[in-house]
Each structure stands twice: as structure tokens, then as C-alpha cells.
N, C-alpha and C positions, 0 to 999 in steps of 0.2 A: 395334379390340380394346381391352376395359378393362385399366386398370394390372392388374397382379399382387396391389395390395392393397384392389382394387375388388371388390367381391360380382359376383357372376355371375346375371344374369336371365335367365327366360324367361318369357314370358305365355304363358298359352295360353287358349285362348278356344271357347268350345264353342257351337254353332250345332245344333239338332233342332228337331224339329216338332213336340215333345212339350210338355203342358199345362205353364204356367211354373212350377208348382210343383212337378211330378216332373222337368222340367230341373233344379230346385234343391239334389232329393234325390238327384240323380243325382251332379249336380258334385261332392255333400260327400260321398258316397259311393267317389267316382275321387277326391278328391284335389283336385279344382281348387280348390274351394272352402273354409274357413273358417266353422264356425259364425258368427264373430264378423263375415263381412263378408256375409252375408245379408243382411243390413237395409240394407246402402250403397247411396245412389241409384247406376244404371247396371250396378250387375252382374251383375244379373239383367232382362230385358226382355221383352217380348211381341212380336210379330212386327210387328205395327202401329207398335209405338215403337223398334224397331229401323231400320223405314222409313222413318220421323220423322229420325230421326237420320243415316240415311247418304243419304239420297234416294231416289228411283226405283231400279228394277230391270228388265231388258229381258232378256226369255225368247227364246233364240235356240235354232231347234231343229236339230237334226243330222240329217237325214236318212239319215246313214249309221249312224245306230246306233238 
């Protein structure tokens, strides 16, 4: 827990399948976003540099659903 005279955070972090430029007007639209952090490397990404970045991914299916 932070001190009592410590700010309080929360990230949040938005994952769609939508083209990375309406992901962008969407974020500043809700809130996540910042005009001013639009241009920062990483906070906005492409699916490809997303995968770059965290590694592989492994599609496991559910048969029951």
C-alpha cells in the first residue's frame, strides 16, 4: 500500500483489433489518453510491435465453448 502522502495510480491499458489510429482516437476519446502523450514511443503500437515486444502467443482452444 502507498503512504497516505503518496498519489495513487492506476494504468490502464487498452488492447482492440482496431486500426492503430482509431485505437488512438478512441483512448483520447475514453480518457486513457492525453493529447500530449500521443507522439510518445510505446503508447500506442500495432499488433505486430506488440508481439515484438512481449513475444509469442499460443491460441489454446476450448472445446467447450
Amino acid at each position: 500500500m502507498p503512504e497516505p502522502s503518496e498519489p495513487s495510480q492506476v494504468n490502464v491499458r487498452m488492447i482492440t483489433g482496431d486500426h492503430l489510429e482509431t485505437a488512438k482516437r478512441v483512448a483520447l476519446k475514453c480518457g486513457i489518453l492525453r493529447p500530449d502523450e500521443l507522439e510518445h514511443e510505446g503508447v500506442a503500437m500495432t499488433g505486430e510491435e506488440f508481439r515484438q515486444q512481449v513475444g509469442g502467443y499460443s491460441k489454446i482452444w476450448d472445446p467447450c465453448h
